[in-house]
N, C-alpha and C positions, 0 to 999 in steps of 0.2 A: 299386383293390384294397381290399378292407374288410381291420377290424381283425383279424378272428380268425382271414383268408388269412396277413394278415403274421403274425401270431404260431405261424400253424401253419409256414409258411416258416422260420423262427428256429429253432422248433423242431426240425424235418427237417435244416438245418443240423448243430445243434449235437449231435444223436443222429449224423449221419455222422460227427462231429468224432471223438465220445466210441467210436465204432465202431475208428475209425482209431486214436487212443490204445490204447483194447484189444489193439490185434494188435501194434501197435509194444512196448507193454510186456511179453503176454504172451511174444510170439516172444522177442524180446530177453533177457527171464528165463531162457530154456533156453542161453546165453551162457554164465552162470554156473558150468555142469557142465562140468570139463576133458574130456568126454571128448565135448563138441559140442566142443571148439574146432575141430576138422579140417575137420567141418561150416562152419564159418562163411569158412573161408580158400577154401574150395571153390562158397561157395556155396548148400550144398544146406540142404534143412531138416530139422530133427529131429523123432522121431516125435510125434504129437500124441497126445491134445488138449494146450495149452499153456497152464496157468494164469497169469489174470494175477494182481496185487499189488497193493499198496495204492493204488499211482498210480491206478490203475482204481477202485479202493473208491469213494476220496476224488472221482475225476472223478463219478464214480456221483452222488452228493452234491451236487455244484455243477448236475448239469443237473437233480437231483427240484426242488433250489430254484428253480432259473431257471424252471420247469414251473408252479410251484404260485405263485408271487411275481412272477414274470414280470421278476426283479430279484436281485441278494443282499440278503436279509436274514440279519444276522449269526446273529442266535441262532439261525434256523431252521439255516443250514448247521452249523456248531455243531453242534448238538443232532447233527443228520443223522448227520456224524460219528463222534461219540461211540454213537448209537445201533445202527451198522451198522459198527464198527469190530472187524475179524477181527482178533485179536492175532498167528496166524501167517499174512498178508499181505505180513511183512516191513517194518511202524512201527519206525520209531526207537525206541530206549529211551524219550528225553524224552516224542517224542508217544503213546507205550504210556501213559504215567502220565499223561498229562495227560487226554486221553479219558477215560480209566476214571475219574478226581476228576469230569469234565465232568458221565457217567453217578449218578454219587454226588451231585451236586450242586453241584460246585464253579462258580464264575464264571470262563467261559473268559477274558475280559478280563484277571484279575488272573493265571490261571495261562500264556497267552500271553507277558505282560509279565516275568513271573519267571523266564524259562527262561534257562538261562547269563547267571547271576547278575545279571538285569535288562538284559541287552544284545538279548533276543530271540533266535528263532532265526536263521540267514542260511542256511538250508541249501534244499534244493532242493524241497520237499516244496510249494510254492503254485504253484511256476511247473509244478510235472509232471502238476497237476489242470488245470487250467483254461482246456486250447484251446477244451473245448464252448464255454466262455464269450465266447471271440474271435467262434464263430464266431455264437453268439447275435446279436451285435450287432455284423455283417460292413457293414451301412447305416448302423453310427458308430461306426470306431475309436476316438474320445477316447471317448465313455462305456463302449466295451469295455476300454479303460485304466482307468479312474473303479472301473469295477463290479470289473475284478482287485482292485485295489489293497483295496477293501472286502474282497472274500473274504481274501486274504493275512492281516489282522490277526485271523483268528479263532484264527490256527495259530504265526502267523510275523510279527515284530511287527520286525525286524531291515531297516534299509531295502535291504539290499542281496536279501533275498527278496521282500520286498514290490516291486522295481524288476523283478525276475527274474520276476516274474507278470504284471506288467504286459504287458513287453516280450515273454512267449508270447502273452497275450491279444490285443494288436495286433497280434503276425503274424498267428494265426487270421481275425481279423478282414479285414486285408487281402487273404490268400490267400485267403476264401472268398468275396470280391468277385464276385458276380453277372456282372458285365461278361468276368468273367476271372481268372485270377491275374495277379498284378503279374509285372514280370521281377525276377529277384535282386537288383541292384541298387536296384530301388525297392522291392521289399520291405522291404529293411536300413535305406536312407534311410528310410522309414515309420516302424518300428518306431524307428528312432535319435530321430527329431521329434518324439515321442509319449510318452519316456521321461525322466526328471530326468538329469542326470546322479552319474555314479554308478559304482561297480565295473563294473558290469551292462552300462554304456552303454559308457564307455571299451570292454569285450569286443566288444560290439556292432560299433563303430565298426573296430575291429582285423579283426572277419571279414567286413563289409562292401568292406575294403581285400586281404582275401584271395581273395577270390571266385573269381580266377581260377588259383589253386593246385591242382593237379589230385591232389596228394598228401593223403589226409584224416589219415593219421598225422601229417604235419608239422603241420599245421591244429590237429591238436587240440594237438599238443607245446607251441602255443604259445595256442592258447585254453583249454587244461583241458576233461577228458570226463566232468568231472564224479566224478574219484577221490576229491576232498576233499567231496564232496557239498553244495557250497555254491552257491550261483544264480549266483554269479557265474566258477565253475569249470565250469557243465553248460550253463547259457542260451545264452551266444556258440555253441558249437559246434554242437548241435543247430539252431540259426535258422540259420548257417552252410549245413549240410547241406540242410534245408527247402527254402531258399531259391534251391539252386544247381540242384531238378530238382523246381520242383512241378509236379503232374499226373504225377510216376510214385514213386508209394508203394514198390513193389519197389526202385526204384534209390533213393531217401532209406534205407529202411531199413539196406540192404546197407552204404552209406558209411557211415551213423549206428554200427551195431555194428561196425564194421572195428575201431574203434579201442581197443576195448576200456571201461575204465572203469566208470560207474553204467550200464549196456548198455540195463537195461530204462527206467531214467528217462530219458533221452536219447533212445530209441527212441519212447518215449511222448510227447513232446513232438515230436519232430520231426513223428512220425504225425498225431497230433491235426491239427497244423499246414495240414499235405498234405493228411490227409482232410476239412476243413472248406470245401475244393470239393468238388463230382462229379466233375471230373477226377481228383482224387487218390485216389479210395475203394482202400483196399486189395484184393486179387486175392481172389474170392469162393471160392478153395480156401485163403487163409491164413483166412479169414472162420469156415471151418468147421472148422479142425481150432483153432481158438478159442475157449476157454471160455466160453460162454453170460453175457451181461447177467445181475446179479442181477435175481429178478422182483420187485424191489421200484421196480425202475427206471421211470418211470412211459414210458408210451407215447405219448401227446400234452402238448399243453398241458393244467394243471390235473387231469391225472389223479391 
């Protein structure tokens, strides 16, 4: 295989990944309107098209980088960010102002560092970008851990997010496995071997042990769905879900948003997950009634 087969393969990869993210976030955003909820207890889907959110912005970001750098580099994604950052996407307050200083000039380094008064953030916003990234480098989960862990500190400086990027980045990685997806249980074991320990991992390890719970509301009662928006409230559950039906996008989703919570960040993570194999691609009718890739999103390598 020459080099610019593998890197166009990586590619193709991490574009389904970022595909899959899209639907899982957008669909899941339409969660949010009490008057989908009958919808979702049913089943059915709401009317489209369905915009997605920032999870998708910021994914957007991490695959132009990985495109053009063939890696993260910080200040490119950075920038990325900051440059293509839609204020009603639905960013955090924090990450609202900290972009727009980014834009103005600030050093995302120091404004990172300074978020809840030097503690960093721990919220969910590194691990909800960054399955493309998994699935980028599905031929080495530890540099697909390595390479999260970089992107993490452009935004989220907090280890218990930077652990929560990680540990999506290795699922992706594992689940988009050429040979196959893994079974649930060595997905989790994967992702558990791969990760520090940590809020994140202790979760990990807890929905590894639940695997065979057939209830998702208990599941999450006791992993968090990500209400308090933190990696280590959203991470467990979503990997949980992934894990327990990769190669069928439809049935991840459907378990993922049962449970209520951050619907689209959970959804977006699980998705990405799923779809960074070809068995998991989402259904090419959720595909279309799916708001369009910004066109700024490059289409191969180094576009």
């Amino acid at each position: 295989m020459t080099a610019d087969s593998s890197l166009d393969r990586r590619f193709d990869r991490a574009l389904a990944s970022l595909r899959g993210l899209a639907v899982g976030d957008a669909l899941g955003s339409q969660f949010f309107v009490p008057a989908n909820y009958p919808l979702l207890k049913r089943r059915d889907l709401p009317a489209g098209p369905w915009q997605w959110t920032d999870d998708t912005e910021m994914a957007c970001s991490v695959l132009a980088v990985l495109a053009r750098h063939e890696r993260i580099d910080q200040d490119a994604l950075a920038h990325s960010f900051a440059e293509h950052h839609d204020f009603d996407r639905g960013y955090g307050p924090a990450v609202n102002r900290m972009l727009r200083l980014i834009r103005e000039g600030g050093d995302w380094r120091e404004l990172a560092a300074a978020l809840f008064k030097g503690q960093g953030s721990w919220g969910n916003g590194a691990a909800m970008r960054v399955a493309p990234l998994g699935a980028w480098y599905a031929d080495d989960p530890e540099q697909a851990t390595h390479q999260a862990e970089i992107s993490a500190y452009t935004t989220h400086q907090h280890r218990e997010a930077v652990v929560g990027a990680m540990a999506v980045a290795a699922a992706a990685a594992l689940a988009a496995n050429p040979a196959g997806p893994p079974t649930p249980t060595d997905l989790l074991d994967g992702v558990v071997a791969l990760v520090p320990r940590s809020a994140v991992g202790a979760g990990l390890r807890r929905a590894r042990d639940m695997l065979d719970y057939g209830d998702a509301a208990t599941v999450a009662a006791v992993l968090g769905s990500g209400r308090r928006t933190s990696a280590h409230d959203t991470v467990p559950f979503a990997l949980w879900s992934a894990a327990r039906a990769l190669g069928d996008f439809e049935q991840v989703f459907w378990t993922t948003a049962q449970v209520g919570g951050d619907v689209d960040t959970t959804c977006a993570i699980a998705g990405g997950v799923v779809a960074a194999h070809a068995a998991g691609a989402p259904p090419a009718a959720w595909l279309e009634q799916t708001e369009e890739l910004p066109d700024w999103v490059p289409t191969a390598v180094r576009s």
